[in-house]
Structure formats: structure tokens, C-alpha cells
C-alpha positions in Angstrom: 0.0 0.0 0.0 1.5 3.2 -1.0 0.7 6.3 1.7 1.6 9.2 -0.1 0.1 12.7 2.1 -1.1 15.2 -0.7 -2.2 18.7 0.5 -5.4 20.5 1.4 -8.3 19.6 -0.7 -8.1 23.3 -2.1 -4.1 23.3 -2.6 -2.1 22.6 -5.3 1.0 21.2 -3.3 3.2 24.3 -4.0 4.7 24.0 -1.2 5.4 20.3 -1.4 8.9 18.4 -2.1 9.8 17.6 -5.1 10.7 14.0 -3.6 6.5 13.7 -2.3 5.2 15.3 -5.8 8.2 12.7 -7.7 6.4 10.2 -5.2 3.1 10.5 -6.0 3.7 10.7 -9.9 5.5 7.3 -9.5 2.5 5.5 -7.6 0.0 7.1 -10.2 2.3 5.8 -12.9 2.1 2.6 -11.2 -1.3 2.2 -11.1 -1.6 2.2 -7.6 -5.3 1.8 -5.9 -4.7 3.6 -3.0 -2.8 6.8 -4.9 -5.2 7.3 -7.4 -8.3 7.0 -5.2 -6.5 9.6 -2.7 -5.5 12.1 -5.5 -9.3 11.7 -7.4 -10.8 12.5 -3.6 -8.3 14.9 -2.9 -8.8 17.1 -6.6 -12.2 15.9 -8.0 -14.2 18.7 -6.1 -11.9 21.7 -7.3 -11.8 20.1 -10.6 -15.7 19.7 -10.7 -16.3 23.3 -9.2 -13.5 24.4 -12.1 -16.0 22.9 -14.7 -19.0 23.8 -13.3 -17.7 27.4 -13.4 -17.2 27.4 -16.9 -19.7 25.5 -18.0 -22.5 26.8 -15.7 -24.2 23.5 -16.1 -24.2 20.6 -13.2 -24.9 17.7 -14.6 -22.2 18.6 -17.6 -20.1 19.5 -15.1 -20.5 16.1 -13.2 -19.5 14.2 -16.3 -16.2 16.5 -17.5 -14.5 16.1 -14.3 -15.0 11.9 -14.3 -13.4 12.9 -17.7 -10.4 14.5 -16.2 -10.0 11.8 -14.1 -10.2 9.5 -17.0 -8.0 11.0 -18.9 -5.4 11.5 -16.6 -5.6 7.8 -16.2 -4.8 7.3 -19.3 -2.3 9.4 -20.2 0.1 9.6 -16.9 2.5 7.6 -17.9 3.6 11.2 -20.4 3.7 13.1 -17.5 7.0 13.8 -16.0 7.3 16.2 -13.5 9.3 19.6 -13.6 8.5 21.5 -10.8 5.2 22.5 -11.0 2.1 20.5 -9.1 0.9 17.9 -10.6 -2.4 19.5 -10.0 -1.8 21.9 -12.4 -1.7 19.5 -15.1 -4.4 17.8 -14.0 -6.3 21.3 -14.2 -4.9 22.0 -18.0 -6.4 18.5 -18.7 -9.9 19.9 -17.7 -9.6 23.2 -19.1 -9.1 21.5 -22.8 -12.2 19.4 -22.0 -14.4 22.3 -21.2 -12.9 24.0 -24.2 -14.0 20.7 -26.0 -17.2 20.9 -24.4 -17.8 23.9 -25.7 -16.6 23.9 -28.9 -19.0 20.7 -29.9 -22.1 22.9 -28.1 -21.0 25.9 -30.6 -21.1 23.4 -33.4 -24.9 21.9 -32.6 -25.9 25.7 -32.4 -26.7 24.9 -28.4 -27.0 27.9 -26.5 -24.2 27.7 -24.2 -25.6 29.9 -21.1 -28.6 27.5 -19.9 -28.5 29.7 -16.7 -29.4 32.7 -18.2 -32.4 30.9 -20.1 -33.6 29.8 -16.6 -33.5 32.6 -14.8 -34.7 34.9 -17.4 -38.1 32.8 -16.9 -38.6 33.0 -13.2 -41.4 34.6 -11.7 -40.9 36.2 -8.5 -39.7 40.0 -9.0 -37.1 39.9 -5.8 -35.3 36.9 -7.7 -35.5 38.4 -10.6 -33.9 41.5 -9.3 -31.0 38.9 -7.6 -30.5 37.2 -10.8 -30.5 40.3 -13.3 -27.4 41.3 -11.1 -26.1 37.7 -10.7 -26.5 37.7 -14.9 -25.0 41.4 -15.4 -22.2 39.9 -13.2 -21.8 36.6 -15.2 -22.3 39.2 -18.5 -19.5 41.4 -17.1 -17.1 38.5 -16.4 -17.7 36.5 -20.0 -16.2 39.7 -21.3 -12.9 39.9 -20.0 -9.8 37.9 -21.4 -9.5 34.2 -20.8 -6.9 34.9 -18.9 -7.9 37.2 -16.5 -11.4 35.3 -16.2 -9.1 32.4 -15.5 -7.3 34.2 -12.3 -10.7 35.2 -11.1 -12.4 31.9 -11.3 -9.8 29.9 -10.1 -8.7 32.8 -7.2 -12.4 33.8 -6.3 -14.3 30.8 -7.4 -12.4 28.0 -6.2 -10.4 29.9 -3.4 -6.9 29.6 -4.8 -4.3 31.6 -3.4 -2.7 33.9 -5.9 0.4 31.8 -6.0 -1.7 28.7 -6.2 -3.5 30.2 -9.6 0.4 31.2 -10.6 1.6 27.7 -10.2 -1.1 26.3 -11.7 -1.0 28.6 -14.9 2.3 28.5 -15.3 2.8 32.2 -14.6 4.8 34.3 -12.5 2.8 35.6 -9.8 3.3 39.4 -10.4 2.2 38.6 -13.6 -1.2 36.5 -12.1 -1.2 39.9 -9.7 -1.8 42.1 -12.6 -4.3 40.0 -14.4 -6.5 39.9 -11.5 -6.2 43.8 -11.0 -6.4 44.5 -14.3 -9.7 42.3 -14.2 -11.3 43.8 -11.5 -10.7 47.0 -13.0 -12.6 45.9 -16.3 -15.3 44.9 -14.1 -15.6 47.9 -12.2 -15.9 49.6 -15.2 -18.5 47.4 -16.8 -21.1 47.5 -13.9 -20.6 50.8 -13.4 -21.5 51.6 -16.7 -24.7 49.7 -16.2 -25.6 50.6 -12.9 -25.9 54.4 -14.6 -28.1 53.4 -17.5 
């Protein structure tokens, strides 16, 4: 039985040896029971709240993160590890299945915002008045750069810290700084303009 300690349920291991992280990447590759059900506990519910995010659709949601899990299965054995948490490949896996994801909707001509078509047909006019700002908010955020919707889903969303969101991107942190201020600027702006109309 391999015991291999992986962080908080939220963390990404940044602070973790290279020796545990080289550890945990050879039981994976080894097909270990016990490391694999560990990591899938230990990631599947900032994975699934990742997806959900973008997707804004539960049950879709549900279904791409048992694909992340999948695929990392499958395809562990390319992995080789170089500093960065394995967690943060395991998060590039589900951010090319919810571009996926998307990309097939765009091609059926689905409507990719089922939220907004649900709460646009809700009666009561104090949750309609929550959801027009929840929907102005979720308007206001679809606008910025991936990137900088990235940082804030993954720092606000999924309660990374700002280092976390840099490891797992692959950026430097002043740089995940600036996208997150440069975000919240944008989105100042936005709802400000709104809020005046």
C-alpha cells in the first residue's frame, strides 16, 4: 500500500517536495489503488467546481470532471514532472475538456448559457432582481480575457491563493497579480456603466 500525504483539498501542493510530488507521480504511474483514489478524492471537487464554473451546467459539469480523471488515467505515464504541481496538469487536462465541451455545443448551435435561459423565466420579481445582477455579473465576467477570467475563477471561485493560480497557470505571480487587478478594473468599469443606465 503506498501512503503518499497530498495537501489541502483546495491546494495545489506548491509547497510540497519535489521528492513527495516525484512520489506521488511514481505511484500514479504505477497504477496504484490507494494513490489514485486519494489524488481523485483529494482534486475531484476543485476540478468539478472548475468545470461547473465554466460550464454553468451541473450535470455537464458532473460528467467532465470523471473525464479529467479518465484522462489523466490514461495518459500519466507522459507526465514527467518539472517542478510544477501535478495539479496543475491535472487542471490543463480539464480546461481542454471544457474547451472541448464547448466547442461541440457551438457546433450543434446549443445555446451555451442555460442559466441565463432559466433565470430569465422565473417569476418572482425579488429573484428576478438577484438574478438580473447575478446575470449582469456573469455578462461582465464573459467579457474579460480568458486569462484574466481564468485568475478570477480559479482565485475567487475555487479559493486559490494567488500563488496557487500562478503555479497552476504556469505564470509568475506578479504577472497573475496584474491580471487579477487589471480584471477587477474591467469589471468595475462594466457595472458601473450599467448601474448608470
Amino acid at each position: 500500500m503506498v501512503n503518499i500525504r497530498l495537501g489541502q483539498a483546495a491546494s495545489l501542493e506548491g509547497g510540497r517536495p519535489a521528492a513527495d510530488e516525484t512520489a506521488l507521480v511514481a505511484a500514479l504511474k504505477a497504477r496504484s489503488d490507494s494513490a489514485w483514489s486519494e489524488f481523485y478524492d483529494r482534486h475531484y471537487s476543485l476540478v468539478y467546481r472548475y468545470v461547473l464554473a465554466r460550464t454553468s451546467d451541473a450535470s455537464a459539469a458532473e460528467d467532465l470532471a470523471a473525464s479529467v480523471f479518465l484522462e489523466a488515467l490514461r495518459s500519466i505515464n507522459s507526465y514527467s514532472f518539472r517542478g510544477k504541481p501535478i495539479a496543475a496538469w491535472l487542471y490543463r487536462i480539464a480546461r481542454n475538456l471544457v474547451s472541448d465541451y464547448h466547442k461541440l455545443r457551438r457546433r450543434r448551435g446549443e445555446r451555451v448559457d442555460a442559466e441565463a435561459a432559466q433565470a430569465a423565466s422565473r417569476q418572482s420579481t425579488v429573484a428576478d432582481a438577484v438574478d438580473a445582477a447575478q446575470m449582469d455579473l456573469r455578462d461582465a465576467v464573459r467579457s474579460l480575457k480568458d486569462s484574466q477570467r481564468e485568475v478570477l475563477v480559479l482565485h475567487y471561485y475555487l479559493g486559490l491563493s494567488l500563488p496557487e493560480v500562478a503555479a497552476m497557470l504556469g505564470k509568475k505571480e506578479r504577472a497573475v497579480y496584474s491580471l487579477q487587478a487589471r480584471a477587477i478594473e474591467s469589471l468595475r468599469l462594466r457595472l458601473g456603466a450599467r448601474g448608470r443606465k
